[in-house]
Residue, then its C-alpha position, 0 to 999 in steps of 0.5 A: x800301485x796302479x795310476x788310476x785317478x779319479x778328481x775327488x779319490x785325491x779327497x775321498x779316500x777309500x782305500x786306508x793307503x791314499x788316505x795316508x799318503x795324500x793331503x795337507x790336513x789343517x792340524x786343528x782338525x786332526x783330532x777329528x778327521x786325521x788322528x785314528x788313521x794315523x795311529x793306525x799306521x804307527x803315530x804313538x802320539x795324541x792329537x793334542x802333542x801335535x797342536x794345542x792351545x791349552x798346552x805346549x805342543x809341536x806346533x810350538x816348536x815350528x816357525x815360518x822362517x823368513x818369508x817362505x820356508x820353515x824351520x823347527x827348535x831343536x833345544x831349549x835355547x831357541x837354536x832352529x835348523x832348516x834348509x841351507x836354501x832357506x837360509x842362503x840369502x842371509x849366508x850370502x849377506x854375510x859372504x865377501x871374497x874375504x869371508x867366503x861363507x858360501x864356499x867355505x862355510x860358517x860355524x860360530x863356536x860360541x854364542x858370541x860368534x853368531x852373526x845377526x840378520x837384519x830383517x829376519x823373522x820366525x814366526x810362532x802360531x799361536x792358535x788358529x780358528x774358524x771365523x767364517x760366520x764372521x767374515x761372510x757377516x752380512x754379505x748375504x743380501x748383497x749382490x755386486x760382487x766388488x761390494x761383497x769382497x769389499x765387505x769381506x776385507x772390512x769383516x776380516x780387517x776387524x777381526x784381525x785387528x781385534x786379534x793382534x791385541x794392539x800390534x803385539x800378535x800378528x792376525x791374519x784371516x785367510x780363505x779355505x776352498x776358495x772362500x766357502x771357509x775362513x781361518x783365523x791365524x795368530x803369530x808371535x813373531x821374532x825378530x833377532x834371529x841369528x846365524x849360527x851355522x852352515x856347511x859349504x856350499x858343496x855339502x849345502x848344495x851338493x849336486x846344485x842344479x842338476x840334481x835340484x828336484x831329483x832322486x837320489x839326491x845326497x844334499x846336504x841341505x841345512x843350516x843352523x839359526x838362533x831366535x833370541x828375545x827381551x829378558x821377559x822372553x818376549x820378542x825384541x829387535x836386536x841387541x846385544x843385551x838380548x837373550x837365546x829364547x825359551x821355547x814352549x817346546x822343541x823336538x828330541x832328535x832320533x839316532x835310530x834312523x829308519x826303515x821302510x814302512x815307518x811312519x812319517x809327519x811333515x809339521x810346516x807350512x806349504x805355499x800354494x796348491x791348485x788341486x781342484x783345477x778344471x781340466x781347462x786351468x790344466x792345460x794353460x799351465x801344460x800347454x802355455x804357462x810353464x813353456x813360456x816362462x821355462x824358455x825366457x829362464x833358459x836365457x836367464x840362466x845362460x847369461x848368470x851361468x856364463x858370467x858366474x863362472x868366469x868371476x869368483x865375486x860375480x858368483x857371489x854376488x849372483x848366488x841367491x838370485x840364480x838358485x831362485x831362478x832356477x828352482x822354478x825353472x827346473x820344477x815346471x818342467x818336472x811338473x810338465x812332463x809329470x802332468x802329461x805323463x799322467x795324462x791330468x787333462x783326460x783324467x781331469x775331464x773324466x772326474x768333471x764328467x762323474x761330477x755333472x752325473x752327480x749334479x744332474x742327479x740332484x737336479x743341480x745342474x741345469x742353470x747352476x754347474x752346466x753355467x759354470x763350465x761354459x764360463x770356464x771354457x771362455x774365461x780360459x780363452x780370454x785369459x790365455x793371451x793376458x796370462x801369457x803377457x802378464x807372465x812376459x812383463x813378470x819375467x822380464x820387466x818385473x823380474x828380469x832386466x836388473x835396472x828395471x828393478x832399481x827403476x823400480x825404486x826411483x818410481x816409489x821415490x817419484x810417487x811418493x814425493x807427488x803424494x807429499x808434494x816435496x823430495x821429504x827426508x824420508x822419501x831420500x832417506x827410503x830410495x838410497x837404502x834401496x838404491x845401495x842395497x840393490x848395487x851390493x848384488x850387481x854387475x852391469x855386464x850381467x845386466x847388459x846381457x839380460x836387457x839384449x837378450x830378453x826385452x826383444x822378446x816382448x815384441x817377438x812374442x806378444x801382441x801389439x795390444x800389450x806393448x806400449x805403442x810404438x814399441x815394437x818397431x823401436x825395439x827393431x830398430x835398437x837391438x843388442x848394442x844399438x839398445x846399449x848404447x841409446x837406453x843403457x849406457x846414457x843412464x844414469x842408473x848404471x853409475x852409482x856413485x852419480x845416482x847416490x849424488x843426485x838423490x842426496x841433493x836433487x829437489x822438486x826442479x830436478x826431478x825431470x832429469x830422473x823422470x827423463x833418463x832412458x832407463x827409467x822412461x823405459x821402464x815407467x812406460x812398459x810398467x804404465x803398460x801393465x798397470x793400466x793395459x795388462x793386470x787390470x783385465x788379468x785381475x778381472x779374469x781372474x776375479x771371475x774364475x774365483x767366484x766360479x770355483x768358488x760355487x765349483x768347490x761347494x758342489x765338491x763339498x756338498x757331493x762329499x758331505x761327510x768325508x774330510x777334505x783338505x784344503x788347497x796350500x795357502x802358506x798356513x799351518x799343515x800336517x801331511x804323513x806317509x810312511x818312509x818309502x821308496x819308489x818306481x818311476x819307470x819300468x826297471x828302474x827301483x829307487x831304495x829309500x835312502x841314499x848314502x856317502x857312498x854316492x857323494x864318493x861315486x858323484x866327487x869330480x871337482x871339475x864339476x862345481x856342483x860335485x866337488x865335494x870338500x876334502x874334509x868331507x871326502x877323508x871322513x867318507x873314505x876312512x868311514x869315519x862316521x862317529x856314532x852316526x852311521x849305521x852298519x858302516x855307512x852314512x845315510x844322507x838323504x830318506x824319501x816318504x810319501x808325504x804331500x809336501x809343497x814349497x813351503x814345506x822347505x826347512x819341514x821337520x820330518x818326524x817319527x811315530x814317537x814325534x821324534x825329528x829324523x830329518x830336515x824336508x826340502x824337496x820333492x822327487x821330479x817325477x811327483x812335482x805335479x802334486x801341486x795340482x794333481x797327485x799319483x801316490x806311486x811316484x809323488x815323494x818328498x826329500x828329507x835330509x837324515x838328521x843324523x847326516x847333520x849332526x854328523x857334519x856339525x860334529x866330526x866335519x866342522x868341528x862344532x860339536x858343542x852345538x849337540x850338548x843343547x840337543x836331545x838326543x835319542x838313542 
């Protein structure tokens, strides 16, 4: 297929093949805008079987799993899969060196084995539906822009509150095309979920980083969960008296596989998309943002890579936070060397040119969408340099040197007493939880490292203006173990039993002590640096290129008046489809659709960690011991497809023409992770692992078969 682009092909959809592969389509509106294409292509189904309000319907079957990922029912006993990388966190709270979950794996081999998560939560839609009329309510006449968004908020609140009927439902209001549209969203939400499953590691993660974001990929990337609910199936916080739920729906899981050209849905809820971008927001991420933050991860990494493999329980300990380390890590550099590939910049400014035709056209130009893109160009030129800091202090302030995170926790602490105006039970009982969550995942060595490694690179990068005063020449005179010894080892926070002792005790004459310890004054003075120096400008910029694409987007709207357009990702209920498919990255190089066990065998090298595949696994695989599971004496593992995904979409059902599941989303192709912000329907690709690969894995590799007699299986 031919890489030519223009801005608004990736919305105005002439040819039938663009129309299928892109796009993160709002399921409410597919009867209208989405429906008869896809049936053209192979979807068997109605509208009303993916979303309904006045029946049981797929959407019924999908959940927001935790915070960022979904997941999907697969019997009538509220057992969920998604990603092992979803589930991650929780098999790691569950690890110790005694019950290795995460080298080892977990299979529960009766209900009575599952292991509750505490704060954990899936999250049902119940419906969804337009609300922008009352949201912009009496918003016309009003000018100041803080006055109209302040009137915005108190329209949504109220709407909102009416929806959650008392605080049993979840409402929340959330703008389309930056605001020219608003959804209402309504969620059931449970909160005894429990684990149920999950292989090795070394399937779960197979390939680990250095496959992560790549093709071919044999990943075996699952994990099994359960929803359990009050006898009345309504949610309830855990007990034991509790009880499986009753879904309104869940997926029959197919055993037929699949082929090129078949028909494919993904049901989940994609994060964040940028697509209507100026050429100039392209370049800041191309040019400045991904660069700076890939280069302060590169020494993230370093230092957890060093100390993870050299201690069993360091790795442990830092499982979760190197994967999510390195996930964004590795996709920005993907989505650098994508976008300037494509050359989005030049494309983005030819789209920009064919829109002022069409503005000129209709008189709409002068003094309306010409104001526009001269704001543009000086409000990215004053953004850069706030962008830049704001992404410093996030990567190493914010997100970056572990004390500060828990220096973090001792300035709620110090806020909320000034607010009570005395060290309140609450206020103790609140920072020790936090302070003794945070040292169950820490290792001062790794910590020491990363404070003398990444703070001197806020006064080699950043401009004095966005440093404390002084700054800069204090950290010249107390680099590496000059800073350790003057910040780190004087602190109290690097003791834990001293700091547990003082917060059980300490009263409104001690506080001093807290406020004077170097680590913590460190930390208040660079977070009081942000606060008042950085975010408030960023906000401002921020706030300002909004309003700008706001008015953008309508003229993109208004130019389009009568073809369907998909909104950017926003965490909400989307339905993206394509077809199973492989693809060509670069000249002579042919990627098949699926991959096999056979490339497990070819990558085994347990010298590697993220190729040392399990012995079970590896008997299975040589003896082709596949069960009714392969095809044709072979086991597929991983499918690619052409639909739009995002992050988000981790833990996706991929589902076939009759809505039946085939596999589990949870990556996107490296050559295609621009598709956030712009795509190339010849190289844009998600991963989906084939759900015959984990039905297989629970049966014949892990032994827990029984799990497949609540399942609905096709074959």
């Amino acid at each position: 297929m031919k890489k030519s682009f223009l801005f608004f092909a990736v919305m105005v959809f002439t040819a039938a093949s663009l129309f299928a592969r892109e796009g993160m389509w709002v399921p409410a509106l597919m009867k209208k805008y989405n429906i008869e294409e896809m049936q053209r292509m192979g979807f068997r189904l109605p509208a009303e079987e993916v979303y309904s309000t006045d029946q049981p319907s797929m959407k019924d079957a999908v959940v927001i799993f935790g915070g960022g990922c979904t997941g999907e029912l697969i019997s009538n006993e509220g057992l969920l899969i998604t990603n092992h990388h979803c589930g991650y966190g929780q098999i790691q709270r569950h690890s110790t060196l005694e019950n290795d979950y995460l080298t080892h794996g977990f299979w529960a081999m009766d209900k009575a084995g599952e292991l509750p998560c505490p704060g954990l939560s899936v999250s049902f839609l119940e419906y969804m539906e337009e609300v922008t009329g009352r949201v912009l309510a009496g918003t016309d006449t009003i000018r100041d822009e803080n006055a109209r968004a302040r009137q915005i908020f108190l329209n949504s609140a109220a709407i909102e509150r009416e929806a959650s009927r008392g605080g049993t439902l979840r409402a929340q209001v959330r703008p389309f095309f930056y605001g020219n549209q608003y959804y209402l969203h309504v969620y059931k939400v449970y909160t005894d979920v429990r684990l149920v499953g999950a292989p090795p590691s070394a399937i779960g993660k197979f390939g680990g980083d250095t496959d992560n974001w790549v093709w071919p990929r044999h990943t075996g990337d699952f994990s099994l969960f359960r929803i359990y609910a009050g006898k009345d199936n309504a949610p309830a916080d855990y007990s034991a008296d509790n009880v499986p739920f009753r879904p309104k729906r869940f997926f029959p899981i197919s055993l037929r596989g699949v082929n090129p050209g078949d028909f494919t849905m993904v049901f989940g809820y994609p994060g964040r998309t940028t697509r209507f971008l100026t050429a100039e927001g392209v370049q800041l991420i191309t040019g400045q943002r991904n660069p700076d933050r890939i280069a302060i991860r590169d020494k993230k990494l370093e230092i957890l890579n060093r100390y993870m493999s050299a201690d069993p329980k360091v790795r442990i300990q830092y499982a979760a936070k190197h994967a999510g380390i390195s996930n964004a890590w590795k996709k920005w550099q993907g989505e650098v060397m994508g976008l300037e590939g494509f050359e989005a910049v030049e494309k983005k400014k030819a789209s920009e040119k064919e829109f002022e035709a069409w503005a000129r056209k209709n008189n709409l130009w002068d003094n309306h969408f010409e104001t526009f893109f001269r704001n543009s160009g000086e409000l990215h030129g004053a953004y850069a340099p706030v962008i830049r800091a704001a992404d410093y202090y996030s990567e190493i302030v914010l997100n970056g040197v572990e004390a500060f995170t828990l220096a973090g926790y001792i300035r709620l602490f110090l806020n909320q007493v000034e607010r009570d105006g005395a060290v309140t039970d609450n206020a103790r009982a609140t920072v020790s939880r936090l302070v003794s969550g945070f040292y169950k995942n820490y290792h001062q060595p790794v910590d020491e490292a990363l404070l003398t490694s990444l703070l001197p690179l806020l006064g080699q990068d950043l401009e004095p203006r966005w440093l404390p005063a002084g700054f800069a020449g204090w950290m010249k005179k107390h680099s590496g173990e000059k800073l350790l010894e003057k910040v780190y080892r004087k602190s109290m926070l690097t003791d834990s039993l001293r700091l547990k002792q003082y917060l059980a005790h300490v009263d409104m004459s001690g506080l001093s002590r807290i406020s004077r310890d170097p680590l913590v004054a460190l930390f208040l003075s660079l977070r009081s640096h942000y606060d008042t120096q950085i975010q408030p400008r960023q906000l401002e910029l921020e706030a300002a290129m909004e309003k700008g694409m706001k008015d953008y987007v309508a003229g993109i709207m208004q130019m389009n008046e009568g073809t369907p357009l998909y909104p950017d990702a926003n965490s909400t209920l989307r339905v993206s489809y394509g077809q199973v498919e492989g693809y060509q990255p670069r000249d002579a190089v042919v990627y098949h659709h699926v991959t096999t066990v056979d490339g497990i065998l070819e990558k085994d090298n347990p010298a590697i960690y993220d190729y040392d595949v399990p012995d079970r696994l590896r008997e299975l695989a040589t003896k082709k011991d596949f069960g009714r599971y392969g095809e044709d004496g072979e086991m597929p593992v991983c499918v690619v497809a052409s639909n739009h995904t995002s992050g988000g979409n981790s833990g996706s059902p991929l589902v076939n023409g009759d809505g039946h599941l085939i596999g589990i989303n949870f990556d996107r192709c490296w050559e295609g992770t621009m598709s956030d912000i712009m795509y190339d329907p010849s190289v844009c690709r998600n991963i989906s692992l084939d759900i015959r690969y984990a039905l297989f894995i629970i049966d014949k590799f892990a032994g827990a078969g029984y799990l497949l007699n609540e399942m609905t299986l096709v074959e």
